[in-house]
C-alpha positions as CSV (number, residue, x, y, z in Angstrom):
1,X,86.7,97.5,99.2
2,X,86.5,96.1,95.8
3,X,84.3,93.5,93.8
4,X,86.1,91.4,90.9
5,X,84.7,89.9,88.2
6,X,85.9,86.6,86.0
7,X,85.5,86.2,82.7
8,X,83.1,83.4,83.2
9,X,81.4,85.8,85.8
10,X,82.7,84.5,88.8
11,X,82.8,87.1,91.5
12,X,85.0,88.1,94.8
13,X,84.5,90.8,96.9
14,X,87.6,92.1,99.2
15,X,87.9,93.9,101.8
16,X,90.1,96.9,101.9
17,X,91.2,95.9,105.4
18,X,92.6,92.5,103.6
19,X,94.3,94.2,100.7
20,X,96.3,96.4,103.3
21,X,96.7,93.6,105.6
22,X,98.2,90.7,103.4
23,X,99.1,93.0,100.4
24,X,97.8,90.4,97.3
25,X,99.0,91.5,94.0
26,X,97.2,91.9,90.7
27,X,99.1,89.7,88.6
28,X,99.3,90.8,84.8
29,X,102.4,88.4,83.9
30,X,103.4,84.8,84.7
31,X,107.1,84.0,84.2
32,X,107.6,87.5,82.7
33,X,104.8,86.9,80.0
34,X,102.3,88.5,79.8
35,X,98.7,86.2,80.9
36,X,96.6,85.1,78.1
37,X,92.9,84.9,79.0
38,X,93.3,81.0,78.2
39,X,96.0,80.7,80.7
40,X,94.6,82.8,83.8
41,X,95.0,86.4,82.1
42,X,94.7,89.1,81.8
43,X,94.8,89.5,85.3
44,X,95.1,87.2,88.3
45,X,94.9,88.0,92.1
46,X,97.8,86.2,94.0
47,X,97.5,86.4,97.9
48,X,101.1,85.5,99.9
49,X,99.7,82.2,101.3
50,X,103.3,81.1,101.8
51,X,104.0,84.2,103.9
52,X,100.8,83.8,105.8
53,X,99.6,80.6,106.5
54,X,96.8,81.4,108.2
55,X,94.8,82.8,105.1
56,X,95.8,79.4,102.9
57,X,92.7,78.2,103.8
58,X,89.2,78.1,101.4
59,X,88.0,81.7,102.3
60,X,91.4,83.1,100.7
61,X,91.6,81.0,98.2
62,X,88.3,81.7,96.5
63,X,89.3,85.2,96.5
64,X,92.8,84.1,94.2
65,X,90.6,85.0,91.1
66,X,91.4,84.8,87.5
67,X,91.1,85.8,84.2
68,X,89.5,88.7,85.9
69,X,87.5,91.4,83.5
70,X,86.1,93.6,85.4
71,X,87.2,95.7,88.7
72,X,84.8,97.8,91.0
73,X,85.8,100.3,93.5
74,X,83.4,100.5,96.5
């Protein structure tokens, strides 16, 4: 499990059974440039709502954080 933290000190927990379920990515580059913390960076989580439709819903989408800072490993 891990617990993410935005710059503006927003936080997300996830469960380690949703990470290996639905594979989200941490996102470090948007159109092959690297994120500025004015434009989501440094890092963004990006879950495959397209792929699975049944977590594009408001639960999954509050864990799609950015301009994350901070990372903890449970």
């Amino acid at each position: 499990d891990v617990t993410l933290t935005a710059a503006d000190d927003y936080k997300v927990d996830i469960g380690a059974e949703e990470i290996k379920t639905f594979n989200p990515i941490l996102a470090i580059e948007k159109d092959g440039v690297r994120m500025a913390p004015d434009d989501f960076g440094p890092f963004f989580v990006m879950w495959p709502f397209k792929e699975n439709p049944e977590i594009d819903n408001e639960t999954f989408q509050a864990k799609a954080i950015w301009s994350v800072v901070k990372i903890e490993v449970k």
